[in-house]
Backbone and ligand atoms as CSV (ligand in chain L), in Angstrom:
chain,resi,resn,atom,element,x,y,z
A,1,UNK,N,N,-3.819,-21.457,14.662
A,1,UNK,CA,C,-2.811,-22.478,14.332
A,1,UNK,C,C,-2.095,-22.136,13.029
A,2,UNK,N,N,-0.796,-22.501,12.949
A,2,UNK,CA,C,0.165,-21.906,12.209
A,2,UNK,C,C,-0.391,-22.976,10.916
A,3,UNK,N,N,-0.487,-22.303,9.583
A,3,UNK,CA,C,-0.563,-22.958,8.081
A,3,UNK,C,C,0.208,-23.431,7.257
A,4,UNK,N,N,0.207,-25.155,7.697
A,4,UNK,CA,C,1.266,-25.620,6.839
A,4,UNK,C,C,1.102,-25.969,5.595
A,5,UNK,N,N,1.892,-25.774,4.022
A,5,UNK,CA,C,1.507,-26.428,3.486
A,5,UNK,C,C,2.906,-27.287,2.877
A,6,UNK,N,N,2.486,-28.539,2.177
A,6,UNK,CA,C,3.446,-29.155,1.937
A,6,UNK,C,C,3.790,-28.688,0.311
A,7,UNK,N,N,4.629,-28.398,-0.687
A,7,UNK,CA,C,4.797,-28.668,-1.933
A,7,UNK,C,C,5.996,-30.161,-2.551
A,8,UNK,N,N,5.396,-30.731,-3.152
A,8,UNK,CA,C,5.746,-31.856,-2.983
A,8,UNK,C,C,6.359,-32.680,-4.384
A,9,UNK,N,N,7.149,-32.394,-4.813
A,9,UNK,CA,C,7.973,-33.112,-6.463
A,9,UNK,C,C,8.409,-33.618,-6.346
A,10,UNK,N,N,9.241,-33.962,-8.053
A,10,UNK,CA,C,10.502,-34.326,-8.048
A,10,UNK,C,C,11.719,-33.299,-8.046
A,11,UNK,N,N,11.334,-32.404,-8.282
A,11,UNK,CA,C,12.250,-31.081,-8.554
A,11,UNK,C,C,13.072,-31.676,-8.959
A,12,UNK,N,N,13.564,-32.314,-10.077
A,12,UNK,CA,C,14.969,-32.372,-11.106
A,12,UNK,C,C,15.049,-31.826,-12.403
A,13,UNK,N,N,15.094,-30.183,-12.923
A,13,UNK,CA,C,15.280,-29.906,-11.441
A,13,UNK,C,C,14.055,-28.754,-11.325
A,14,UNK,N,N,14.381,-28.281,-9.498
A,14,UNK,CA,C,13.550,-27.021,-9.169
A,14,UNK,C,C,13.477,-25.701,-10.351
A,15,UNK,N,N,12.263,-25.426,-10.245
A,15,UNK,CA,C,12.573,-24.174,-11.573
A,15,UNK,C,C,11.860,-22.959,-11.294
A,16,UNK,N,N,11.654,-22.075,-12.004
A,16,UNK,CA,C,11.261,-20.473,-11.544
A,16,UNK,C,C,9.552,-21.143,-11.400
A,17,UNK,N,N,8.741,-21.901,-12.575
A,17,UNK,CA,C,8.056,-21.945,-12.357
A,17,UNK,C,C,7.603,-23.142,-11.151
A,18,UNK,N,N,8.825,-23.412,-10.279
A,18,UNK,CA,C,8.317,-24.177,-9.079
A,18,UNK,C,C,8.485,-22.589,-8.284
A,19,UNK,N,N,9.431,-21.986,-8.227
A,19,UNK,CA,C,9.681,-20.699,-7.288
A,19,UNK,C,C,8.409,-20.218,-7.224
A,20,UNK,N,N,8.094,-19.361,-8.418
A,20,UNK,CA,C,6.523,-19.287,-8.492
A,20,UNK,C,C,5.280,-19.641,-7.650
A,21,UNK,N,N,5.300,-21.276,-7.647
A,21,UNK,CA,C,4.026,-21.067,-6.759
A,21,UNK,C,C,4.710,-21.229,-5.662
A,22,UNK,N,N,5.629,-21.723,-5.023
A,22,UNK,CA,C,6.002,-20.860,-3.483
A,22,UNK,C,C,5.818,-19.944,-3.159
A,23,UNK,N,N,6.698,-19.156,-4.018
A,23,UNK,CA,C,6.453,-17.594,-3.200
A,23,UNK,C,C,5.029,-17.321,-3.649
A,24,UNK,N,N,3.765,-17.264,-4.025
A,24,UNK,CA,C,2.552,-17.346,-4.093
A,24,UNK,C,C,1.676,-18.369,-2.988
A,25,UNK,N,N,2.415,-19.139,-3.076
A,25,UNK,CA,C,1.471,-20.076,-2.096
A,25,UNK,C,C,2.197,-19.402,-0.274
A,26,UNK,N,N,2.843,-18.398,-0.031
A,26,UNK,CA,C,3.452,-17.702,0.501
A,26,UNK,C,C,2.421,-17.118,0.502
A,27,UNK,N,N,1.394,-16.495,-0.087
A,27,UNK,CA,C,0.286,-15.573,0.341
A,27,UNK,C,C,-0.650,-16.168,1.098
A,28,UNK,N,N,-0.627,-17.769,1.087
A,28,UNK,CA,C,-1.916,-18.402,1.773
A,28,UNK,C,C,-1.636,-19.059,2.603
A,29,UNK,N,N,-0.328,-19.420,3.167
A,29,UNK,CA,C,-0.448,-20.013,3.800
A,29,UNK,C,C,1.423,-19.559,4.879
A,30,UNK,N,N,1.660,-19.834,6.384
A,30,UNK,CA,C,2.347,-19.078,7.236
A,30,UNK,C,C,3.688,-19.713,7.287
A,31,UNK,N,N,3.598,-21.076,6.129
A,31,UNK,CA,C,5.012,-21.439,6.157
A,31,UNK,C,C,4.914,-22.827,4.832
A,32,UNK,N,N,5.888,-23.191,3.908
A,32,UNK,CA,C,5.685,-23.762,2.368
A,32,UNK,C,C,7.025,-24.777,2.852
A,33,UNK,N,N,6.687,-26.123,2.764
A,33,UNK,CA,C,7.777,-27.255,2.642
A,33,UNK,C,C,7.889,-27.816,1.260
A,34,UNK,N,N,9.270,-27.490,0.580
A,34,UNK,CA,C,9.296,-27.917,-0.285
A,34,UNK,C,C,9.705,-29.526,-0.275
A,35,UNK,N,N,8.904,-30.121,-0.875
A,35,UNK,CA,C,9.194,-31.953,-0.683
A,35,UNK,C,C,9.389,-32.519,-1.471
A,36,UNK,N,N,10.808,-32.802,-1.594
A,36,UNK,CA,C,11.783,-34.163,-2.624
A,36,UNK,C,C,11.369,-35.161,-2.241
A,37,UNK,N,N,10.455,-35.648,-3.287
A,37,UNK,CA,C,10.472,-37.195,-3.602
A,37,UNK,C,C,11.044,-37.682,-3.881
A,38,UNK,N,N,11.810,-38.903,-2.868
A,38,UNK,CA,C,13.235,-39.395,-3.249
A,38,UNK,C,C,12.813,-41.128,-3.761
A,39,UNK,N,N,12.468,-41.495,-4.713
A,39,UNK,CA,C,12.400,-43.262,-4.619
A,39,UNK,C,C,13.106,-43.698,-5.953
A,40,UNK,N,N,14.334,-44.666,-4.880
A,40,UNK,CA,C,15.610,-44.649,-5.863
A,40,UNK,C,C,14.923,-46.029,-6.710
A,41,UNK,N,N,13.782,-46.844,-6.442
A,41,UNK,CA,C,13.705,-47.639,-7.214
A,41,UNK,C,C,12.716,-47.272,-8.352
A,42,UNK,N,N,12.146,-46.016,-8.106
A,42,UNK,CA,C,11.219,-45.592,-9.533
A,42,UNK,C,C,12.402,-45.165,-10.586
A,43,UNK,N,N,12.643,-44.023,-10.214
A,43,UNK,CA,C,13.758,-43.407,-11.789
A,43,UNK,C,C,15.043,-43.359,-10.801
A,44,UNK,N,N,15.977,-42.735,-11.778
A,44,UNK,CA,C,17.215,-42.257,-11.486
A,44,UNK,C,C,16.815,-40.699,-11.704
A,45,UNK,N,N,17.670,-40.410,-10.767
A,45,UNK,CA,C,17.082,-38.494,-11.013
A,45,UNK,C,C,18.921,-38.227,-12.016
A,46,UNK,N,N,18.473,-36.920,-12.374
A,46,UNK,CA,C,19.403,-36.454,-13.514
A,46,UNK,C,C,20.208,-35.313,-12.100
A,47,UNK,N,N,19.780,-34.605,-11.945
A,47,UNK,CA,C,20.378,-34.208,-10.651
A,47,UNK,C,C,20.208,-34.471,-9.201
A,48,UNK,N,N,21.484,-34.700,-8.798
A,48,UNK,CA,C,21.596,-35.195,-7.796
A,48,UNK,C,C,21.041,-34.701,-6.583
A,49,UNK,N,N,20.261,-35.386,-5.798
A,49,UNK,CA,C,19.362,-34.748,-4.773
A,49,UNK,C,C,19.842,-33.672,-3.455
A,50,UNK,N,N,21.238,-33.889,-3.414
A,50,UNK,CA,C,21.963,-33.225,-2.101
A,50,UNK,C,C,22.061,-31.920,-3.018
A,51,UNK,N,N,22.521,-31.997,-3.745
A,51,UNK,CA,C,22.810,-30.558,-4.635
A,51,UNK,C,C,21.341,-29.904,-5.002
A,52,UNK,N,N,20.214,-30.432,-5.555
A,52,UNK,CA,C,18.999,-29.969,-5.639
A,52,UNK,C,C,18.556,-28.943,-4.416
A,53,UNK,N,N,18.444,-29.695,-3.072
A,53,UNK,CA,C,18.393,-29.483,-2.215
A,53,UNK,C,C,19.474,-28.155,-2.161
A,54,UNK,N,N,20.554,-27.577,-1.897
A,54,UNK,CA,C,21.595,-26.477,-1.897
A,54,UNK,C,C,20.587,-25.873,-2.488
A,55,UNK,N,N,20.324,-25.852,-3.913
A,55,UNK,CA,C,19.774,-24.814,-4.870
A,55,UNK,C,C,18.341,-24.601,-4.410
A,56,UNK,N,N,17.887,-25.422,-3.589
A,56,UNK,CA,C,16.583,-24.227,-3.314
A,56,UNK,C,C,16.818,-23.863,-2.344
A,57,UNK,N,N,17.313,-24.436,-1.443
A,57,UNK,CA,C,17.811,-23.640,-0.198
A,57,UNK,C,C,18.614,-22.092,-0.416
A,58,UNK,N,N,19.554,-22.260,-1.276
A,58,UNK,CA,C,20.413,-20.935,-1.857
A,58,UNK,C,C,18.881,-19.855,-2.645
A,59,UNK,N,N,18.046,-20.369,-2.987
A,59,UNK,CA,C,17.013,-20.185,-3.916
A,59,UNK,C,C,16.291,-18.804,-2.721
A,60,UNK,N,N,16.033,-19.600,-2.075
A,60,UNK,CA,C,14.985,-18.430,-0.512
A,60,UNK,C,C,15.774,-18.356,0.679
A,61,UNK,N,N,17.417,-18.276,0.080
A,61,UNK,CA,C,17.904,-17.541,1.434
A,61,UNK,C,C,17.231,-16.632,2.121
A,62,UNK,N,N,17.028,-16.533,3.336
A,62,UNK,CA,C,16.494,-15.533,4.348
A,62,UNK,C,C,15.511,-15.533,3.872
A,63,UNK,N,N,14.473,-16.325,4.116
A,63,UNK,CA,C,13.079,-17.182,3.954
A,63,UNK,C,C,12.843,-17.782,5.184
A,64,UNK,N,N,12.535,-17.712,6.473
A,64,UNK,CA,C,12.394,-18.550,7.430
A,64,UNK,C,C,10.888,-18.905,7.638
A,65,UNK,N,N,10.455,-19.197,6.455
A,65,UNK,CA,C,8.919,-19.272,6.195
A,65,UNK,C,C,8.960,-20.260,5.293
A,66,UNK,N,N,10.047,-20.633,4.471
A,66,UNK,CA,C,10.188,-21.687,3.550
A,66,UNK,C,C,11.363,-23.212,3.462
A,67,UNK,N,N,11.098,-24.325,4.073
A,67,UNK,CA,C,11.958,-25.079,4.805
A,67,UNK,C,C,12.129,-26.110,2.845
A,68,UNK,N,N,12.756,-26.916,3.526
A,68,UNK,CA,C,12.841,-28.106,1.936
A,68,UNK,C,C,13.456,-29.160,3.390
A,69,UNK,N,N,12.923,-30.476,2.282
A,69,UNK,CA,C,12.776,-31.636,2.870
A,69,UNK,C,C,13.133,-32.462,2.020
A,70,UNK,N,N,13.296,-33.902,2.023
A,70,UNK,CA,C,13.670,-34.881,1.359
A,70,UNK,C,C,12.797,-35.965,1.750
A,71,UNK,N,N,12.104,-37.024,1.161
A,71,UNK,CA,C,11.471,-38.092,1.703
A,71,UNK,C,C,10.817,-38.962,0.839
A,72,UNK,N,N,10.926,-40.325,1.190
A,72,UNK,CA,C,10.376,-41.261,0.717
A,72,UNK,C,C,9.482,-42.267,1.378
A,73,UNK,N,N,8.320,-41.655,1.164
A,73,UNK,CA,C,7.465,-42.383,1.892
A,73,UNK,C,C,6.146,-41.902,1.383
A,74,UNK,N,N,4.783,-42.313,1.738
A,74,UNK,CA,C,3.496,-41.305,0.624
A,74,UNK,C,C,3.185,-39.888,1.351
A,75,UNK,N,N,3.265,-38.911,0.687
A,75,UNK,CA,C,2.931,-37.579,1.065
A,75,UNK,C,C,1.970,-37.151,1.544
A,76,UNK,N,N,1.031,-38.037,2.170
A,76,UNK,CA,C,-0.139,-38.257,2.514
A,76,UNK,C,C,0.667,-38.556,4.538
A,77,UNK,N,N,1.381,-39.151,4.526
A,77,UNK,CA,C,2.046,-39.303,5.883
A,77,UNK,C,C,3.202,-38.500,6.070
A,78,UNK,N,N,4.006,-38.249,5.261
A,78,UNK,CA,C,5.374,-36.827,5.255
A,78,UNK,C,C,4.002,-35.814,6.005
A,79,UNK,N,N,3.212,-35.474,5.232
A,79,UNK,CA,C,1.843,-34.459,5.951
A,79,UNK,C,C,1.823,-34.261,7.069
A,80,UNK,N,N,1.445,-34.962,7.470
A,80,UNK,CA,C,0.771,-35.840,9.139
A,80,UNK,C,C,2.006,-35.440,9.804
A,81,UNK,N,N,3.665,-35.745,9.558
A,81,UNK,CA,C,4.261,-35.566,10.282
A,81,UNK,C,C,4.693,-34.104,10.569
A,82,UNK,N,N,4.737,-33.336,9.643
A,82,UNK,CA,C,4.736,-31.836,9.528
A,82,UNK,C,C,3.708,-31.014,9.905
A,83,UNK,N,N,2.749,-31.847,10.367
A,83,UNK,CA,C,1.210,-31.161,11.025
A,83,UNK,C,C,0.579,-30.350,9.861
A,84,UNK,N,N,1.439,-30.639,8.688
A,84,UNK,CA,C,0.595,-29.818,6.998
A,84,UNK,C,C,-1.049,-30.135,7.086
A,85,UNK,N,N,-1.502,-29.425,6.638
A,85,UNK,CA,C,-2.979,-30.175,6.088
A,85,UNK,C,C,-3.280,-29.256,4.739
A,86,UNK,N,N,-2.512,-28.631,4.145
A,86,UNK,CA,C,-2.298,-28.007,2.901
A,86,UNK,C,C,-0.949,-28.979,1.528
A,87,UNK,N,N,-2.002,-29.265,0.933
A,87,UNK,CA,C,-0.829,-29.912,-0.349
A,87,UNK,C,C,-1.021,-29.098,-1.442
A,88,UNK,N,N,0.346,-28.184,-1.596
A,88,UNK,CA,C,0.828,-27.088,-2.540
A,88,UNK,C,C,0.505,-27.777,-4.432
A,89,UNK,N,N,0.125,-27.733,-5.255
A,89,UNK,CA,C,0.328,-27.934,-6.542
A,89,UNK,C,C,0.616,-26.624,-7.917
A,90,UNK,N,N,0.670,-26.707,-7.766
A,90,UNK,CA,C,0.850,-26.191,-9.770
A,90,UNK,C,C,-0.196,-26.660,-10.799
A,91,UNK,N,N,-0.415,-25.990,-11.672
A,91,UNK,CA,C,-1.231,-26.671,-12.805
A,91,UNK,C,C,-1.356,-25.812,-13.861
A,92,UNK,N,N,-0.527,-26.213,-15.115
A,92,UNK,CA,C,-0.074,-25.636,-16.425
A,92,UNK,C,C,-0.985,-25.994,-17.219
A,93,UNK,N,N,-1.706,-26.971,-17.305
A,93,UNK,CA,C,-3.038,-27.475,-18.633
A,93,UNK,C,C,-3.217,-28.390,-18.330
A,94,UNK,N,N,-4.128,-29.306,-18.840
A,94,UNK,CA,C,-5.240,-30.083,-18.593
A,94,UNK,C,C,-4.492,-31.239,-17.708
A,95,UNK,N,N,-3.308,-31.699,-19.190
A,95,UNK,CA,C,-2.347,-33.007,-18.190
A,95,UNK,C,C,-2.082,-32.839,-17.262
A,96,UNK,N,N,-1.765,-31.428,-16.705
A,96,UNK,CA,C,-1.542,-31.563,-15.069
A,96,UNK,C,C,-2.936,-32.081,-14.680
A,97,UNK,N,N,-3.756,-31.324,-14.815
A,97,UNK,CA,C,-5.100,-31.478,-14.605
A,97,UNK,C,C,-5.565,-32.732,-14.107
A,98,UNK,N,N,-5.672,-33.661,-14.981
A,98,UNK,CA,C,-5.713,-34.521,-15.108
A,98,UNK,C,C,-5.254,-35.658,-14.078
A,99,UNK,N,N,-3.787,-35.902,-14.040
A,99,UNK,CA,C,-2.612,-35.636,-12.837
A,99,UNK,C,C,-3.346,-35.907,-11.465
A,100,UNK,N,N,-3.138,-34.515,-11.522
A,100,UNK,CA,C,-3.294,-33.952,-10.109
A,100,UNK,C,C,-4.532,-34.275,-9.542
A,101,UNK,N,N,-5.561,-34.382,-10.447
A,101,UNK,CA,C,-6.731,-34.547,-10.147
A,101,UNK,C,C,-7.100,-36.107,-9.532
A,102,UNK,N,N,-6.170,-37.179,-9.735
A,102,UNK,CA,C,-6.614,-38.318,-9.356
A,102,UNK,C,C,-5.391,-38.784,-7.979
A,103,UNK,N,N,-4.349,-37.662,-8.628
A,103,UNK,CA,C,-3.220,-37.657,-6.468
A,103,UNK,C,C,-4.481,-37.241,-5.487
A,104,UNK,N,N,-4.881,-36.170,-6.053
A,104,UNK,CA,C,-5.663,-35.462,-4.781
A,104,UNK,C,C,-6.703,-36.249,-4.339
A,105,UNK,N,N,-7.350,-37.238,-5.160
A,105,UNK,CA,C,-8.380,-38.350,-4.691
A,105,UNK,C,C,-7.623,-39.144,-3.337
A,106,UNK,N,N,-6.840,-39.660,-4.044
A,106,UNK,CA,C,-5.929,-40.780,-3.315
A,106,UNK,C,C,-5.350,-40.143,-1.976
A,107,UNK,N,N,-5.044,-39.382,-1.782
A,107,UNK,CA,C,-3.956,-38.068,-1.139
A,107,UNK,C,C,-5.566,-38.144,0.005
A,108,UNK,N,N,-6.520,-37.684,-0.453
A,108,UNK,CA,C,-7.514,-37.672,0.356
A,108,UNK,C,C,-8.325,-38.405,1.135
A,109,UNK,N,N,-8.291,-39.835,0.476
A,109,UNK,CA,C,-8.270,-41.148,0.648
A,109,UNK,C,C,-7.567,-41.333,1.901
A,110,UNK,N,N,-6.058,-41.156,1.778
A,110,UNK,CA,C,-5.205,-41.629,2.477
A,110,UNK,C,C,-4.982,-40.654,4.240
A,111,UNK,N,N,-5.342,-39.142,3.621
A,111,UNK,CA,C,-5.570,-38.586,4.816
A,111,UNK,C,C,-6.329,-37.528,4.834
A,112,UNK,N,N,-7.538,-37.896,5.142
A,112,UNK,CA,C,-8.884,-36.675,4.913
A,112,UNK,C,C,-9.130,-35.276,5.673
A,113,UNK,N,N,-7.300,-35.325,6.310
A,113,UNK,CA,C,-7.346,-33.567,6.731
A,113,UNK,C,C,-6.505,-32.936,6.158
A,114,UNK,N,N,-6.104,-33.666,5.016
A,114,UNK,CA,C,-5.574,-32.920,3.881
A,114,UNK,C,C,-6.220,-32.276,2.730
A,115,UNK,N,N,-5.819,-30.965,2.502
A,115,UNK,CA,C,-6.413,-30.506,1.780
A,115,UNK,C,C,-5.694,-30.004,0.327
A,116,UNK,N,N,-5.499,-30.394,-0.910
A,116,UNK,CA,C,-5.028,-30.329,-1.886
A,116,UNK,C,C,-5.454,-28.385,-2.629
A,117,UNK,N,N,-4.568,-27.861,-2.899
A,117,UNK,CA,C,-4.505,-26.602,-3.333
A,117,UNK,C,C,-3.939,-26.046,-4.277
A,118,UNK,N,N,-4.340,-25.681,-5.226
A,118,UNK,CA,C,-4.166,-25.899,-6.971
A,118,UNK,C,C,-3.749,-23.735,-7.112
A,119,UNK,N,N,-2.749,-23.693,-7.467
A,119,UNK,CA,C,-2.351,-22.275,-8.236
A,119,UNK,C,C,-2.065,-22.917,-9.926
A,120,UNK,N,N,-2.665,-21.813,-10.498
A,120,UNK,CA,C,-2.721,-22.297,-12.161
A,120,UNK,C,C,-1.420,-21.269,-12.322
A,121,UNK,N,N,-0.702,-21.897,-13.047
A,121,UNK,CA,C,1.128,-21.278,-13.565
A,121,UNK,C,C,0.639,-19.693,-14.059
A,122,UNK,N,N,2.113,-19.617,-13.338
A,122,UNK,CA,C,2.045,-17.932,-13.954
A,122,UNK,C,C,2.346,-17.918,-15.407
A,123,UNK,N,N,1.388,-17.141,-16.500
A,123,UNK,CA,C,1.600,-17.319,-17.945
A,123,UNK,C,C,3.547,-18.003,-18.479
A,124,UNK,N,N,3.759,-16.565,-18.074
A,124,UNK,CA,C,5.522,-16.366,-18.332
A,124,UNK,C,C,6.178,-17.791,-18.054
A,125,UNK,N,N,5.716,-18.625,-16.925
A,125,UNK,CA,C,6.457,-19.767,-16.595
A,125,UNK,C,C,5.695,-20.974,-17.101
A,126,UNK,N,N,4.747,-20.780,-17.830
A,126,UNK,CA,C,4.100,-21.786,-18.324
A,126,UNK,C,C,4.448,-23.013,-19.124
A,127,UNK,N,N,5.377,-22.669,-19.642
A,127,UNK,CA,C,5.984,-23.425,-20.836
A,127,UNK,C,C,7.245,-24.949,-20.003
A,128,UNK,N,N,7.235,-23.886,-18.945
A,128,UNK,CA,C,8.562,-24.441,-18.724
A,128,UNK,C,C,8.435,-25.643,-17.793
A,129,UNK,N,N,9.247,-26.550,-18.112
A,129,UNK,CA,C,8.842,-28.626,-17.286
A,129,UNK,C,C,9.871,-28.583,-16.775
A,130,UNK,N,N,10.144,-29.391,-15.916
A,130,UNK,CA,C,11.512,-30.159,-15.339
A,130,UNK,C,C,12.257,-30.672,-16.759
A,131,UNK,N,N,11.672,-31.811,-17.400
A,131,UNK,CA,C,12.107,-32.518,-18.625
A,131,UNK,C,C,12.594,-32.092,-19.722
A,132,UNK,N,N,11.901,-30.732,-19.721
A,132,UNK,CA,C,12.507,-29.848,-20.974
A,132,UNK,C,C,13.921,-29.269,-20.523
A,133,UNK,N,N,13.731,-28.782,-19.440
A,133,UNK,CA,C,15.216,-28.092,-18.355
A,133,UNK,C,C,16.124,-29.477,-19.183
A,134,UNK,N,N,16.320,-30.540,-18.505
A,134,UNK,CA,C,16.741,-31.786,-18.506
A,134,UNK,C,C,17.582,-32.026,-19.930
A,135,UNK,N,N,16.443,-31.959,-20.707
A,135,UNK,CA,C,17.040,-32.047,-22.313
A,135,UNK,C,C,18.254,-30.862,-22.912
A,136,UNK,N,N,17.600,-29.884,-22.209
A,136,UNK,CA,C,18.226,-28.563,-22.716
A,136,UNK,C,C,19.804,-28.912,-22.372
A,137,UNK,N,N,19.882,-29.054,-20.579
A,137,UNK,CA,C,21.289,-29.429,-20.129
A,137,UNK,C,C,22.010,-30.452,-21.037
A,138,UNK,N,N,21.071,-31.683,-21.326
A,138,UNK,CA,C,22.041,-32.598,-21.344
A,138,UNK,C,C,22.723,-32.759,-22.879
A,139,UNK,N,N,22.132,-31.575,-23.940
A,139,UNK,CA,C,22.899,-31.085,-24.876
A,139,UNK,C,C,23.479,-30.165,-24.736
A,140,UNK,N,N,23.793,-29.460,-23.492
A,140,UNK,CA,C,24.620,-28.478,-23.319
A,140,UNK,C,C,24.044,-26.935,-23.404
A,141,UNK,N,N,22.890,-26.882,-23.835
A,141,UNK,CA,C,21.748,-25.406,-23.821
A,141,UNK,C,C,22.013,-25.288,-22.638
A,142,UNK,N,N,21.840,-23.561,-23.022
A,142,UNK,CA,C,21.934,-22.626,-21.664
A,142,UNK,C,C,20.439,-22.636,-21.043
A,143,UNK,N,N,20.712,-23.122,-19.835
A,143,UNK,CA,C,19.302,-22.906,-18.950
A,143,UNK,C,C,19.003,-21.917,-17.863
A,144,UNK,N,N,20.055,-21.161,-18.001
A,144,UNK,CA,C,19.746,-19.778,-16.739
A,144,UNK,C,C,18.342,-19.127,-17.023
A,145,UNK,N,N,18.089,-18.596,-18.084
A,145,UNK,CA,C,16.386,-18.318,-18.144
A,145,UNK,C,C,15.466,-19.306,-17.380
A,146,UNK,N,N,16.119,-20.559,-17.257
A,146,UNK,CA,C,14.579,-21.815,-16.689
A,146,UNK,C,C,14.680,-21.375,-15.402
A,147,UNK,N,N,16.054,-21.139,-14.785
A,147,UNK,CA,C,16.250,-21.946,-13.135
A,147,UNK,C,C,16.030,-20.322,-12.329
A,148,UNK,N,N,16.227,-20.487,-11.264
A,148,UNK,CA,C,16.111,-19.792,-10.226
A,148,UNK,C,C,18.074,-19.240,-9.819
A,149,UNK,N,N,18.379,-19.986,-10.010
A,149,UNK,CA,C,20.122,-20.461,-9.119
A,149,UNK,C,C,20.651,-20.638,-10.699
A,150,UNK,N,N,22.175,-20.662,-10.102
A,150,UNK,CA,C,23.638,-20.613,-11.144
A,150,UNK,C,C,23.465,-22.079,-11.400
A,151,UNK,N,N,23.455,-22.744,-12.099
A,151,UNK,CA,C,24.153,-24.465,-12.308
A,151,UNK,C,C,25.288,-24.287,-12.013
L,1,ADP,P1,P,6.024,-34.359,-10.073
L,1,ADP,O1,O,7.216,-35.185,-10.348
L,1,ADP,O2,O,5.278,-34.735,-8.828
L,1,ADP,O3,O,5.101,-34.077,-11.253
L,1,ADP,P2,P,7.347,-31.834,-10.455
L,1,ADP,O4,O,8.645,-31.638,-9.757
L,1,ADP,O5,O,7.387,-32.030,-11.919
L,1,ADP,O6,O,6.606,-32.961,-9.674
L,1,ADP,O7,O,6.368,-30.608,-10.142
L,1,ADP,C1,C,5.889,-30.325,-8.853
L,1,ADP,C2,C,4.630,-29.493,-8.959
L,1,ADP,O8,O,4.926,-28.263,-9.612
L,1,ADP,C3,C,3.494,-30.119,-9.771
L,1,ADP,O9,O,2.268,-29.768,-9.166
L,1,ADP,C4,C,3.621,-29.465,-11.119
L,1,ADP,O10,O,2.393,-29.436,-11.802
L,1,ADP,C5,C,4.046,-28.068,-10.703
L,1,ADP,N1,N,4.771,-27.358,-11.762
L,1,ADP,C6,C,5.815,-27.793,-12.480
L,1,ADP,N2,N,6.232,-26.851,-13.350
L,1,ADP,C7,C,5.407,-25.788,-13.186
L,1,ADP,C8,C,5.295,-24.482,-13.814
L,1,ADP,N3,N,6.121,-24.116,-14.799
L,1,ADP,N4,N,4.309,-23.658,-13.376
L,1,ADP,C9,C,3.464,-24.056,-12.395
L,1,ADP,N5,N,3.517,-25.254,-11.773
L,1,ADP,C10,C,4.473,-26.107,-12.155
């Protein structure tokens, strides 16, 4: 049976160190959904989700191993519907740690043929957050070193 796994953010935005564990989590598993968490009543996203979406798509052109998705609903059922039983993460230091460590309870809770799967950041991309990207833009810093794609 074909290996789904889900990766699952906010991507605002997507960054090398989200590219990263894709194309890595690309070693374990036979196909990687990247998953926009869309819930317009938690935040306002800083970039706009249709365009997010372009840029990772433009990101793994000629990738037919790597799909992106949009959804609002718990990732625990987006899963279920994608036949995933792999949930993609990241983890830069402890706060992720931390984090991640009490989704994956819940996540497991919610559907116990899911299986949560942790790649620790590649050094080089370590530093780098969505939020920091965010700040950089919205004083006008150059962010081509963060991203993957042209802004
Ligand atoms: P969320 O809003 O759910 O925290 P993000 O879009 O910030 O989602 O990140 C999605 C996933 O990517 C998380 O597991 C996060 O820890 C991981 N991640 C973010 N930045 C990096 C990085 N530079 N290196 C490795 N993993 C990362």
């Amino acid at each position: 049976m074909k290996k789904i796994a889900i990766f699952p953010g906010s991507f605002d935005p997507f960054t090398k160190g989200h590219e990263d564990i894709v194309l890595r989590g690309l070693g374990l598993f036979d196909e990687v959904i990247v998953a926009i968490g869309y819930n317009s009543q938690k935040h306002k996203r800083y970039f706009d989700i249709d365009v997010m979406v372009a840029y990772i798509n433009q990101t793994f052109v000629g990738y037919d191993n790597i799909k992106v998705a949009v959804y609002n609903e718990l990732t625990a059922e987006l899963a279920k519907k994608y036949d995933a039983k792999f949930l993609l993460r990241g983890l830069r230091n402890t706060t992720d740690f931390e984090y991640e460590n009490s989704i994956a309870q819940v996540n497991n809770y919610l559907n116990d043929d899911l299986e949560s799967v942790f790649l620790i950041t590649s050094p080089r991309f370590a530093a780098i957050s969505s939020s920091i990207i965010r700040e950089v833009h919205r004083y006008g810093g150059d962010t081509r070193e963060f991203l993957p794609y042209e802004l």
